[in-house]
gemmi code that builds the backbone of each chain (N, CA, C; Angstrom):
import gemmi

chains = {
    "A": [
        ("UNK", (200.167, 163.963, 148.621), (199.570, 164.562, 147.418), (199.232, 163.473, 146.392)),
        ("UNK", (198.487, 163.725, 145.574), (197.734, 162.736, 144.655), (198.392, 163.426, 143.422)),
        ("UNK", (199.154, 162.760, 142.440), (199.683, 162.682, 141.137), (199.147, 161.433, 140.543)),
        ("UNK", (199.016, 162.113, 139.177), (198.099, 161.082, 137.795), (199.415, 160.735, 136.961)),
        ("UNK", (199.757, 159.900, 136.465), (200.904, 159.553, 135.515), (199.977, 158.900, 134.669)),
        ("UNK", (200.969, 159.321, 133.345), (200.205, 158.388, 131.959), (201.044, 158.085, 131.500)),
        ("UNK", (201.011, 157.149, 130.250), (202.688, 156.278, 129.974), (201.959, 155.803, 128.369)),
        ("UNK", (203.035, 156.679, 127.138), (202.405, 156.411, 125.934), (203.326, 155.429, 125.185)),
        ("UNK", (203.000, 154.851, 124.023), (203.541, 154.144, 123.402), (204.052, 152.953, 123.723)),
        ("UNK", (205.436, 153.110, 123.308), (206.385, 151.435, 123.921), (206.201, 151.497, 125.109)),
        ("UNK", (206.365, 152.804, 125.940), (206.490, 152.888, 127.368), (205.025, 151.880, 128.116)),
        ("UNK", (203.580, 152.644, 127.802), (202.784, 152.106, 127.865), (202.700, 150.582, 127.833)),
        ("UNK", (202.927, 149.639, 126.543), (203.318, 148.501, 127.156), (204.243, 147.940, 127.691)),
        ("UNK", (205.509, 148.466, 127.918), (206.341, 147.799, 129.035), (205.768, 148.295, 130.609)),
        ("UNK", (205.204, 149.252, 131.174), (204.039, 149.331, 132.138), (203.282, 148.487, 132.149)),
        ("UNK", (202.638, 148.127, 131.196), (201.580, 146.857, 131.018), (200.030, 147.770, 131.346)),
        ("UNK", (200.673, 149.169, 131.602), (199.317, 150.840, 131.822), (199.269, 151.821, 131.071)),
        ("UNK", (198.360, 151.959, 130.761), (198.208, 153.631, 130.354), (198.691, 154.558, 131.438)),
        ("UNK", (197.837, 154.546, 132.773), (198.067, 155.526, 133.350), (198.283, 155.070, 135.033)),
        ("UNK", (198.254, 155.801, 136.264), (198.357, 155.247, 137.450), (198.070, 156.871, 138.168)),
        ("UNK", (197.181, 156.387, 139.322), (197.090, 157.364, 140.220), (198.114, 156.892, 141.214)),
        ("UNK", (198.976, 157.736, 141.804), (199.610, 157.852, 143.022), (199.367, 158.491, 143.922)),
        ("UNK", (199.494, 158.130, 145.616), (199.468, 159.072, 146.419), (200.713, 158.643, 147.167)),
        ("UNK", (201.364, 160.310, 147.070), (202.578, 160.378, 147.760), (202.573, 161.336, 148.858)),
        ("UNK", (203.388, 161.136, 149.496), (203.585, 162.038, 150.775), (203.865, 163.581, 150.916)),
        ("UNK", (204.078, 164.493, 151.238), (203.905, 165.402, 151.071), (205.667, 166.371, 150.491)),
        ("UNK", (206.403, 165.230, 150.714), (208.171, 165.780, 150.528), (208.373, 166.307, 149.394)),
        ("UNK", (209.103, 167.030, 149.023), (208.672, 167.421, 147.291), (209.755, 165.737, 146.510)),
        ("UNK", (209.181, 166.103, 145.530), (209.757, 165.027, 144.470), (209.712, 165.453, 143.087)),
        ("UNK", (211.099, 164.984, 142.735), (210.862, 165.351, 141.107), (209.990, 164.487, 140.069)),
        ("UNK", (210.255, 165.073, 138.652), (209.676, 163.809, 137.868), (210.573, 162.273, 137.566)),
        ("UNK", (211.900, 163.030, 138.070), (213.011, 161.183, 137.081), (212.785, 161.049, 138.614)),
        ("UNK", (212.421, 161.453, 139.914), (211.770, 160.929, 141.404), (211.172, 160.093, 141.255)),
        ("UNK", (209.840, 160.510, 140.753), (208.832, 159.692, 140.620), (209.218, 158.535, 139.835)),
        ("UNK", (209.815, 158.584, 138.504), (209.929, 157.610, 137.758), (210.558, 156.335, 138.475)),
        ("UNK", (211.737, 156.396, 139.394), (212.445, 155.906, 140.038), (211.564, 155.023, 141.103)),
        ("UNK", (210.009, 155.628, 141.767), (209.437, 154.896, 142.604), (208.566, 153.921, 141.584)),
        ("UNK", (208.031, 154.961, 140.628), (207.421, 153.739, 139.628), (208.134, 152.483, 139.232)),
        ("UNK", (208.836, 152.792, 139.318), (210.108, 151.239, 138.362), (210.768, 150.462, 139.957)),
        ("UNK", (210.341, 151.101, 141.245), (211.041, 150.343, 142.145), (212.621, 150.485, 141.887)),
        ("UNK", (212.671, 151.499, 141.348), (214.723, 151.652, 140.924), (215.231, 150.755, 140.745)),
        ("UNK", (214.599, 149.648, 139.964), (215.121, 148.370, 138.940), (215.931, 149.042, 137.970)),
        ("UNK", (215.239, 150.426, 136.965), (215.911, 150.302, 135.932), (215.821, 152.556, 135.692)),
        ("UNK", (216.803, 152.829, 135.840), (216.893, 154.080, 135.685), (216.335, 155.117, 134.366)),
        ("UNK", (215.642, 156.464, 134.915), (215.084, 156.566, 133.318), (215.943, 156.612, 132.380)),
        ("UNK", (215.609, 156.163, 131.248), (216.771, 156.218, 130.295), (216.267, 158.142, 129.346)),
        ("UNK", (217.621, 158.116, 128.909), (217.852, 159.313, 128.645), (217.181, 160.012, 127.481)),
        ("UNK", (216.337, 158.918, 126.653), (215.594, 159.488, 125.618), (214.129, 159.747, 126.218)),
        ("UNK", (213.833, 159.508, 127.068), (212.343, 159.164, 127.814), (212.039, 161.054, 127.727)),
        ("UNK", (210.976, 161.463, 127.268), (210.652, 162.525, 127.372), (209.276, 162.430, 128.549)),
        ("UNK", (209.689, 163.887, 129.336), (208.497, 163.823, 130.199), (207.642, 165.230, 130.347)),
        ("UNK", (206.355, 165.287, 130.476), (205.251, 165.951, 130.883), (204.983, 166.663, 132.258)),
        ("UNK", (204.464, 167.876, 132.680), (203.394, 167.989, 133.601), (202.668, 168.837, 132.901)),
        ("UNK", (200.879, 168.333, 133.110), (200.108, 169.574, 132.714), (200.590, 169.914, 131.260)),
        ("UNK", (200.617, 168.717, 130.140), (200.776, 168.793, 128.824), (201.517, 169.594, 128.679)),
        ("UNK", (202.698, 169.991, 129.251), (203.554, 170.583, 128.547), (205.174, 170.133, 129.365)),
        ("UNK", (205.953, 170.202, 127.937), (207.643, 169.688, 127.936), (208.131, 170.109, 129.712)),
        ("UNK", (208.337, 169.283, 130.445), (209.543, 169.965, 131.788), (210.864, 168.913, 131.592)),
        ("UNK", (211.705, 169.729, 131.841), (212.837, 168.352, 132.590), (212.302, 167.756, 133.752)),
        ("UNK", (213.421, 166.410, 133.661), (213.482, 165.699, 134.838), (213.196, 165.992, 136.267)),
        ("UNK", (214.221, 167.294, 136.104), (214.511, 167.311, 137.836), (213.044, 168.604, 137.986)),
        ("UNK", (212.230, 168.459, 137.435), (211.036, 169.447, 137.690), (210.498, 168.596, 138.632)),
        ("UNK", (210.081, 169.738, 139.719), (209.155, 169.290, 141.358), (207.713, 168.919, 140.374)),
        ("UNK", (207.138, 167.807, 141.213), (205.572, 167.863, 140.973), (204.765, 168.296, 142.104)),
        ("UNK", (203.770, 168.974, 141.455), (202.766, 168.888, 142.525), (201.779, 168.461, 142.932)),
        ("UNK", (200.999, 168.629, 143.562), (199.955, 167.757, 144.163), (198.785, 167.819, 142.766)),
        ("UNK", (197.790, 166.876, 142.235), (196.854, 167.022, 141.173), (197.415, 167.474, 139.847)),
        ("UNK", (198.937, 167.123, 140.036), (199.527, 167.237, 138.379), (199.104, 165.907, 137.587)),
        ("UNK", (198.948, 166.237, 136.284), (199.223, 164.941, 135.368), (200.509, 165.271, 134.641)),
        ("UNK", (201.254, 163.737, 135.304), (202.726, 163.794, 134.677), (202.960, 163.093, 133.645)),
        ("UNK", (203.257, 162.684, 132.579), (203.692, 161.681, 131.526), (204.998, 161.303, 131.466)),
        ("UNK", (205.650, 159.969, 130.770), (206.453, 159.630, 130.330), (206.074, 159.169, 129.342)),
        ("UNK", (206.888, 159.146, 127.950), (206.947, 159.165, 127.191), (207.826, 158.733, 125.894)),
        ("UNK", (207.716, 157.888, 124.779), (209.583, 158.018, 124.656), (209.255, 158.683, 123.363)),
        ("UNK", (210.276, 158.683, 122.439), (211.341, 160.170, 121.514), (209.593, 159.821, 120.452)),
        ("UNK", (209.222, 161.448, 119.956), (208.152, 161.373, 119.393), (208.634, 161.000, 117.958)),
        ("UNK", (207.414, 160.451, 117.136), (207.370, 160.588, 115.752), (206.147, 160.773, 115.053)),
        ("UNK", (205.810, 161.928, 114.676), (205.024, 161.986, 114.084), (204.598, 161.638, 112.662)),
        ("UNK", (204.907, 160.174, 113.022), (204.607, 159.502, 111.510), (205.820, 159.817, 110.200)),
        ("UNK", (206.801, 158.930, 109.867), (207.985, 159.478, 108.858), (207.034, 159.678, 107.831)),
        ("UNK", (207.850, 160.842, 107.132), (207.009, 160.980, 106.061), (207.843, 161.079, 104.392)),
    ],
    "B": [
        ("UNK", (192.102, 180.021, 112.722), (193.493, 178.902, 112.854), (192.768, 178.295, 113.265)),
        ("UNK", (192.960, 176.808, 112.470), (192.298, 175.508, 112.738), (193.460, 174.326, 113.287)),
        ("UNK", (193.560, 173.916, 114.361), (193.948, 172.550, 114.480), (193.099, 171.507, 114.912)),
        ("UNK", (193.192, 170.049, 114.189), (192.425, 169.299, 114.623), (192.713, 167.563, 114.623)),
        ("UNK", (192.852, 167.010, 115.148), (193.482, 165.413, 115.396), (192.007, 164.622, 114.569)),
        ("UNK", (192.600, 163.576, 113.652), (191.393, 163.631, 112.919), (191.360, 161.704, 112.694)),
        ("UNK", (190.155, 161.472, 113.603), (190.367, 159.237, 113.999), (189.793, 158.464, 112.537)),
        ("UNK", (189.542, 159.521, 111.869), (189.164, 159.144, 110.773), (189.680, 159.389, 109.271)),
        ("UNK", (190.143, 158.790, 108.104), (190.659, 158.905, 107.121), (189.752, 160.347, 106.605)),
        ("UNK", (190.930, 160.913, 106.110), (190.296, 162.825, 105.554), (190.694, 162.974, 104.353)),
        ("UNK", (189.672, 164.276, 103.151), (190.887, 163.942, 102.427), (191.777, 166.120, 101.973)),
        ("UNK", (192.549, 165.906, 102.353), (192.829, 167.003, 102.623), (192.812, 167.904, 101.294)),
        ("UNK", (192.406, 167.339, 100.248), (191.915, 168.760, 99.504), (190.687, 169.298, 99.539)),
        ("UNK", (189.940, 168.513, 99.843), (187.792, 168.858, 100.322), (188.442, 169.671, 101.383)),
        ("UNK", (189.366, 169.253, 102.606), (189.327, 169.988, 104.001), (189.989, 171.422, 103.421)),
        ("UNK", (191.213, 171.812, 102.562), (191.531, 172.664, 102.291), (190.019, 173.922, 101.557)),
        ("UNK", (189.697, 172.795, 100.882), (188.356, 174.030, 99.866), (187.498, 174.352, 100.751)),
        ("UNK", (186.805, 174.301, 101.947), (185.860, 173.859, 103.012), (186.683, 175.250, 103.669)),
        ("UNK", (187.751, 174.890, 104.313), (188.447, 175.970, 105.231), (188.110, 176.993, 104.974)),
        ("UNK", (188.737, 177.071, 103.181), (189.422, 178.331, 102.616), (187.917, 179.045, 102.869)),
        ("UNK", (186.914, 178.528, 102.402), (185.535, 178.859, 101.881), (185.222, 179.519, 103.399)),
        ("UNK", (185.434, 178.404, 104.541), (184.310, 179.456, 105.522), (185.096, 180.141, 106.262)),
        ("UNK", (186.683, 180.368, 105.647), (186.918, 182.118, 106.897), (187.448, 183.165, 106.108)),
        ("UNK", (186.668, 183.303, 105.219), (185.865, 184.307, 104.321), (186.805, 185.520, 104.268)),
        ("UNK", (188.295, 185.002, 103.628), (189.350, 186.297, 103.675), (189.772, 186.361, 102.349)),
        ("UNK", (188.817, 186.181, 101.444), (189.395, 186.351, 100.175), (189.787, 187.948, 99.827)),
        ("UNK", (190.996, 188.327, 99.521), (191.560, 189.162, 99.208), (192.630, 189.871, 100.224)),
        ("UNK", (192.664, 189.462, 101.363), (193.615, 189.489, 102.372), (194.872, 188.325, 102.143)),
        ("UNK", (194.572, 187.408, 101.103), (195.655, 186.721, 101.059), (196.017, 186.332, 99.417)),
        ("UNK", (197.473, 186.403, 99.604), (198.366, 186.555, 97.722), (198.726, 185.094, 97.963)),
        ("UNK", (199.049, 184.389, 98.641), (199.855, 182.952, 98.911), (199.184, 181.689, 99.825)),
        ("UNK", (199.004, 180.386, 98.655), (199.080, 179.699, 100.077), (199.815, 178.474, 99.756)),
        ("UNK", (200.646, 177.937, 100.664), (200.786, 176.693, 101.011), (201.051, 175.850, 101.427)),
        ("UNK", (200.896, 174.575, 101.161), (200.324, 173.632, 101.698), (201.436, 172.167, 101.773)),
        ("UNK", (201.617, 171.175, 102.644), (201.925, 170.354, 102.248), (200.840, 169.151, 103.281)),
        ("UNK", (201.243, 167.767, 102.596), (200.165, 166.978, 102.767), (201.133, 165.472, 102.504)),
        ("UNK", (201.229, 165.007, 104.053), (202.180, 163.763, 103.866), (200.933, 162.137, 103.986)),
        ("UNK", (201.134, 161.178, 103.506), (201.092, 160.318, 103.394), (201.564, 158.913, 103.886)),
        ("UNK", (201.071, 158.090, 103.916), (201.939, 156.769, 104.239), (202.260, 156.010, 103.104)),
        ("UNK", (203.759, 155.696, 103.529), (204.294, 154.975, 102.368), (204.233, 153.464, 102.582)),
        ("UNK", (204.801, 152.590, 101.585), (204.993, 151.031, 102.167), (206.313, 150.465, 102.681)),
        ("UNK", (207.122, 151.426, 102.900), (208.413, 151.101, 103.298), (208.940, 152.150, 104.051)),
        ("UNK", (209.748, 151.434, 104.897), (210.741, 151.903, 105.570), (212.317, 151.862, 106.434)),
        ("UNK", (212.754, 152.562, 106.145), (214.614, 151.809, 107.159), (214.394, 150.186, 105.927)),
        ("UNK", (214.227, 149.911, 104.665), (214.756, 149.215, 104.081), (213.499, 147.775, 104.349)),
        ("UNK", (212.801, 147.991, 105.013), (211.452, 147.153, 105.430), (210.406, 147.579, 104.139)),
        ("UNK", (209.621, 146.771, 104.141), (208.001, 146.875, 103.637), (207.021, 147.003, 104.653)),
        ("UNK", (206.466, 148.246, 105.049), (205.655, 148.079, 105.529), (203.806, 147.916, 105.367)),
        ("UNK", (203.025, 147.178, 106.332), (202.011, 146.685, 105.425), (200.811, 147.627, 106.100)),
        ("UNK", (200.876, 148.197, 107.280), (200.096, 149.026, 107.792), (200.683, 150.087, 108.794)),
        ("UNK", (199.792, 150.421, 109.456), (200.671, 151.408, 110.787), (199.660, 152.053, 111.536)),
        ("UNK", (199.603, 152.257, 112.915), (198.831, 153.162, 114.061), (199.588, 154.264, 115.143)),
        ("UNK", (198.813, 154.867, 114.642), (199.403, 156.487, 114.939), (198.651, 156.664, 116.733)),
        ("UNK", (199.482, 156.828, 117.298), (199.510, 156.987, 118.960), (199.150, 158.451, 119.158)),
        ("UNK", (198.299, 159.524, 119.959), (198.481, 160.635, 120.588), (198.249, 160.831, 121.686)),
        ("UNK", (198.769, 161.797, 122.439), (198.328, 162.184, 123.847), (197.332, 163.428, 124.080)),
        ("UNK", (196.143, 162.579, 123.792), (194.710, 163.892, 123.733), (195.018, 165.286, 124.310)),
        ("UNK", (195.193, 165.999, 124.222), (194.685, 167.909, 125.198), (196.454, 168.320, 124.777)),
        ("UNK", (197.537, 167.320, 124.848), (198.731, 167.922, 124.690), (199.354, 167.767, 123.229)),
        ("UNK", (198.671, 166.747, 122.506), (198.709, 167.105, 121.389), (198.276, 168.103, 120.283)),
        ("UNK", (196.713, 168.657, 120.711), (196.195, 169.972, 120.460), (196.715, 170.823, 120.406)),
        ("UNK", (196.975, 171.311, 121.985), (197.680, 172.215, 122.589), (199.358, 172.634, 122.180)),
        ("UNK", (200.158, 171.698, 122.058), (201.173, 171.491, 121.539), (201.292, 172.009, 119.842)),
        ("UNK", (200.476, 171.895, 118.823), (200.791, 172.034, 118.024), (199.634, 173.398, 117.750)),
        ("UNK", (198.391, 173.803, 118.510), (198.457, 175.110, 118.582), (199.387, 176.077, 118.831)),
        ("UNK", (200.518, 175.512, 119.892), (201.404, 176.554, 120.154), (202.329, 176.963, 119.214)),
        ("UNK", (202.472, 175.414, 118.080), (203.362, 175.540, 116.766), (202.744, 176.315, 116.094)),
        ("UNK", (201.529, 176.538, 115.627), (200.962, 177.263, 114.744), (201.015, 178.993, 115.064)),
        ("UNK", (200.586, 179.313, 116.901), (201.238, 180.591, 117.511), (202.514, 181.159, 117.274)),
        ("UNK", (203.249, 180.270, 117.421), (204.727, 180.792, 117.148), (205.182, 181.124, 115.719)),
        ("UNK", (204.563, 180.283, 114.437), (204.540, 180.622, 113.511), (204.187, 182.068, 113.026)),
        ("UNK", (203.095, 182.321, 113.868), (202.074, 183.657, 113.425), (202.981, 184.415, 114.257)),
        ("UNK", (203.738, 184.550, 114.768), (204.685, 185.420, 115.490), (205.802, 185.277, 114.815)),
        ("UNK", (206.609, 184.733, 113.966), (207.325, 184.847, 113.458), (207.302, 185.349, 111.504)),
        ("UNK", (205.984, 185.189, 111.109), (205.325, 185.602, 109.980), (204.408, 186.085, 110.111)),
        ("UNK", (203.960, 187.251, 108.969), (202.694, 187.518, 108.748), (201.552, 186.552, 108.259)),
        ("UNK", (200.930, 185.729, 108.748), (199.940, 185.003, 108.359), (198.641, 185.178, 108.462)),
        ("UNK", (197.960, 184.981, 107.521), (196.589, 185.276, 107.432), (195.529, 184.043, 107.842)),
        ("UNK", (196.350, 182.997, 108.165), (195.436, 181.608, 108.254), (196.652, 180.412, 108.807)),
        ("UNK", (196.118, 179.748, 109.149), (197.142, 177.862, 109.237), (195.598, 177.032, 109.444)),
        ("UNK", (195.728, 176.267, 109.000), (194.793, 174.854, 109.409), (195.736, 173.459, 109.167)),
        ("UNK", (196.120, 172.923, 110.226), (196.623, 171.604, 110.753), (195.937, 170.622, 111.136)),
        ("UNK", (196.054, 169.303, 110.399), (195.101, 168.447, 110.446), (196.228, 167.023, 110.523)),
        ("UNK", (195.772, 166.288, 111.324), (196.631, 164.792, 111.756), (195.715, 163.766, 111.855)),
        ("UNK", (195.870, 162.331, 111.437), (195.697, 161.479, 111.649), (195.775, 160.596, 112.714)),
        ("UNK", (194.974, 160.165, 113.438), (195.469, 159.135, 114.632), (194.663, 157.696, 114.114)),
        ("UNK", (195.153, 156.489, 114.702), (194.107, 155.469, 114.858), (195.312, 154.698, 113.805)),
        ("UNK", (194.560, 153.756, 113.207), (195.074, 152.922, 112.284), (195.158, 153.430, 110.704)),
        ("UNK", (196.125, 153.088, 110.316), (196.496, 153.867, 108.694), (196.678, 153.190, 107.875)),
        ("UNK", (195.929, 153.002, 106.964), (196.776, 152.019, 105.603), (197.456, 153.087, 104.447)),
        ("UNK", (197.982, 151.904, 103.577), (198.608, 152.918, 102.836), (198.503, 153.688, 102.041)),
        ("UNK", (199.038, 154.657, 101.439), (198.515, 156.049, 100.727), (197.189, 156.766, 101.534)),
        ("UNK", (197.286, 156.255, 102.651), (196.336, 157.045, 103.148), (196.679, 158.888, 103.928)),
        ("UNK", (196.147, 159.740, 103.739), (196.900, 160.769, 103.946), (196.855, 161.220, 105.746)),
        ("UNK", (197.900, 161.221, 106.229), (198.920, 161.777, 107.573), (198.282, 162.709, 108.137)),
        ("UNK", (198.871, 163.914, 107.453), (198.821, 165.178, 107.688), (198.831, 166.587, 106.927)),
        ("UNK", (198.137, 167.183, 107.232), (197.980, 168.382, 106.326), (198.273, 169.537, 107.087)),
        ("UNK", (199.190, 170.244, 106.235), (199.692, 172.050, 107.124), (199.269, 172.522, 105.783)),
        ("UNK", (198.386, 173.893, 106.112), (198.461, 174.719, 105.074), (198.155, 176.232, 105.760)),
        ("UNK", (199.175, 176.699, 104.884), (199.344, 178.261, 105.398), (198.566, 179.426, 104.395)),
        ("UNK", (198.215, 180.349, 104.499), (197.957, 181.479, 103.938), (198.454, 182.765, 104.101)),
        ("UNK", (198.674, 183.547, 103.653), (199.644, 185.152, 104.075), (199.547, 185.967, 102.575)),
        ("UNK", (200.066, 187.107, 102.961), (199.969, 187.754, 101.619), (200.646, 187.890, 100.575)),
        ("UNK", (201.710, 187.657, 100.748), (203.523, 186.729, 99.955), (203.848, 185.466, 99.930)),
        ("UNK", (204.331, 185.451, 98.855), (204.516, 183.611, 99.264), (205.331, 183.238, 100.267)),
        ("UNK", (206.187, 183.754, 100.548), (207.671, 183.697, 101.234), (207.150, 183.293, 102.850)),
        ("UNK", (206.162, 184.232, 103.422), (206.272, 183.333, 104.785), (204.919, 182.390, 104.697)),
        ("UNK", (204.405, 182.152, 103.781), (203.639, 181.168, 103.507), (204.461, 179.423, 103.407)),
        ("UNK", (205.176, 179.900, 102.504), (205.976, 178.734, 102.590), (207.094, 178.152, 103.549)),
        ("UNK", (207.783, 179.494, 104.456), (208.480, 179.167, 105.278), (207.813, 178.878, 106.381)),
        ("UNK", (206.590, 179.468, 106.718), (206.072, 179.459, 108.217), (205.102, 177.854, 107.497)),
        ("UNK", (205.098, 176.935, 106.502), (204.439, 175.527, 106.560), (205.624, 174.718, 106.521)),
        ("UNK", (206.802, 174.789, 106.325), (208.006, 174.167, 106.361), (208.101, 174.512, 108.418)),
        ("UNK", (208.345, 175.182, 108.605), (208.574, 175.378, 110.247), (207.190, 174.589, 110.510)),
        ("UNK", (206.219, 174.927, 110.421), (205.294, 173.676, 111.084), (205.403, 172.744, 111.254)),
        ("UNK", (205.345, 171.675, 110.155), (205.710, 170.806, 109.625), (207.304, 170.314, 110.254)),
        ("UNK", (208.149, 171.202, 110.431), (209.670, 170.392, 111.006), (209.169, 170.057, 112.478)),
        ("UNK", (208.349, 170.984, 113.583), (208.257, 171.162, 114.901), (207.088, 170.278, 115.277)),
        ("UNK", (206.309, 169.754, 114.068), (205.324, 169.078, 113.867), (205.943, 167.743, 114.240)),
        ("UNK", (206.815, 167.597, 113.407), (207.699, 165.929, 113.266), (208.723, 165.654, 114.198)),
        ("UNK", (209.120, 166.991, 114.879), (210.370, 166.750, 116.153), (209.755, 166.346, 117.197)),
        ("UNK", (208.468, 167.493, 117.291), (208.179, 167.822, 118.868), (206.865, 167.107, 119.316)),
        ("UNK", (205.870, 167.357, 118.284), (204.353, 167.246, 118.953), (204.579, 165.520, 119.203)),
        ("UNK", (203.733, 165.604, 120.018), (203.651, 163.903, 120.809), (202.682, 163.249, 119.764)),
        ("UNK", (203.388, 162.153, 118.806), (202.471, 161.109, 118.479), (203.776, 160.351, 118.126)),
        ("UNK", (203.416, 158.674, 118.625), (203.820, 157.891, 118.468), (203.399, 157.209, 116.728)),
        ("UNK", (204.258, 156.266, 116.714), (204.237, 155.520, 115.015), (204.508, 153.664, 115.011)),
        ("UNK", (203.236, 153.339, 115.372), (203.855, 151.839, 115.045), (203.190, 150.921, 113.756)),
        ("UNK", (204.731, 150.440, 113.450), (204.422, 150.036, 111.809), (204.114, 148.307, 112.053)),
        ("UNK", (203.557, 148.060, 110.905), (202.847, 146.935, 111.395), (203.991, 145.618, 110.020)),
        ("UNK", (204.965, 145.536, 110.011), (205.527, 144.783, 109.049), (205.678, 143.297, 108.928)),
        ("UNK", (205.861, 142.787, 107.561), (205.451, 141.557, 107.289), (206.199, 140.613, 108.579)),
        ("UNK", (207.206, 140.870, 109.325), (207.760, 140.157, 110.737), (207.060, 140.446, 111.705)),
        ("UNK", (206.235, 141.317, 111.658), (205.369, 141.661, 112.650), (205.774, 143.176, 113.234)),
        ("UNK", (205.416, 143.847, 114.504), (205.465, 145.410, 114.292), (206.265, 145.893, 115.535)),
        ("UNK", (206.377, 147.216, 115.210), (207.864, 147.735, 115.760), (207.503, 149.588, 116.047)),
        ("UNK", (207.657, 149.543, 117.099), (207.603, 151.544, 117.139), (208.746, 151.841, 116.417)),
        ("UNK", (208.527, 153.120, 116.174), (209.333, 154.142, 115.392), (209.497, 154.825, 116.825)),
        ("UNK", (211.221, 155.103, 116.731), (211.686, 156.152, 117.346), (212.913, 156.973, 116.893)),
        ("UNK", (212.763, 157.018, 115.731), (213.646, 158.115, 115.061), (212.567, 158.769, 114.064)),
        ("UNK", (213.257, 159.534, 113.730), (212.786, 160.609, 112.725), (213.241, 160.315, 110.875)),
        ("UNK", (213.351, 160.197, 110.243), (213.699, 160.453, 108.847), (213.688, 162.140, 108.694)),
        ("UNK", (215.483, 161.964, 107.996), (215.689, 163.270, 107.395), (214.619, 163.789, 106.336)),
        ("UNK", (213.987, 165.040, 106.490), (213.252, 165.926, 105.468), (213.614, 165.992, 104.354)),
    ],
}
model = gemmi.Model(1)
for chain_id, residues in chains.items():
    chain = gemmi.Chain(chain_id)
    for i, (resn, *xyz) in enumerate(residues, 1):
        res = gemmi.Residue()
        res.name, res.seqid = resn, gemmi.SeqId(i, " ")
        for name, pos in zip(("N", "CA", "C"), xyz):
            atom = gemmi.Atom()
            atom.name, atom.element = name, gemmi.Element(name[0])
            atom.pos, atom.b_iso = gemmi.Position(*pos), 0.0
            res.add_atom(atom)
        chain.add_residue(res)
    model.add_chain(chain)
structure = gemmi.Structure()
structure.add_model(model)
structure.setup_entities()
């Protein structure tokens, strides 16, 4: 299956990407899954990392599916005010 | 109900008179209001000298349409228009604008305070400040 990841903020430049197409195999996988192949399981998601499918909030252990766009993300701020 | 992500400096009292003017409910509403944040020059005890506001296009929309839905489900409201800043910001330049309308003041003012909190917890935009050491994301919040 083909999954889109996008990666905002700090995250974005420690990726050194905005975004990445993947094609994965057909096994199911979660999203802290995926994260785990992205990073080569160097470095585990850390626990503030908020994540996406299809613009909206899932946990971690949410399955993706095939032609999702997934995000990571870290803790929002919408500007202190 | 207006939401709109806005790459360009606005100034949210023209956008408020403009609104009010073209959805033509004068007399359906006793209350409105409004708040309208800004950038300051400091922060966490820093000076800051600029700042660029990060979003995630379609889920940032979407996301804070759903804030504005839930509002109208939890109050009688006659209106919301939500307006944000993205791109680069200098200072005193204005953020963001929530403004509510209804026929009491009471969920006028509570349902732009609930915006506005779910606005600053939840919706996805990043904050990086640009300070005289050079610049740094924001990943906390400041108490209201």
């Amino acid at each position: 299956m083909t999954i889109r990841v996008k990666y905002f903020a700090s995250l974005r430049e420690s990726f050194g990407r905005g975004e990445d197409s993947l094609e994965i195999g057909s096994d199911p996988v979660t999203v802290s899954e995926l994260w785990d192949r992205l990073t080569g399981r160097k470095q585990a998601m850390p626990d503030n990392v908020l994540t996406a499918i299809n613009m909206e909030y899932v946990k971690p252990d949410t399955q993706v599916k095939d032609g999702d766009e997934v995000a990571f993300f870290p803790p929002v701020t919408g500007g202190k005010l | 109900m207006k939401v709109e992500i806005k790459t360009a400096k606005f100034d949210p009292w023209q956008e408020i008179k403009s609104y009010q003017e073209q959805m033509q409910k004068e007399g359906l509403f006793g209350a409105m209001a409004s708040f309208v944040g800004s950038m300051r020059d400091f922060n966490d005890g820093d000076k800051v000298t600029a700042m660029e506001l990060e979003h995630y296009p379609g889920m940032t929309e979407k996301h804070l349409e759903g804030i504005c839905k839930e509002a109208g489900n939890k109050w009688e409201l006659v209106d919301v228009l939500v307006l944000h800043r993205v791109g680069k910001i200098k200072v005193g330049d204005p953020i963001v604008l929530v403004c509510v309308w209804s026929a009491h003041r009471a969920a006028a003012f509570d349902a732009c305070r609930f915006i506005m909190e779910d606005l600053k917890s939840k919706a996805p935009f990043w904050k990086q400040e640009t300070l005289e050491q050079g610049k740094r994301w924001v990943e906390k919040n400041t108490q209201g």
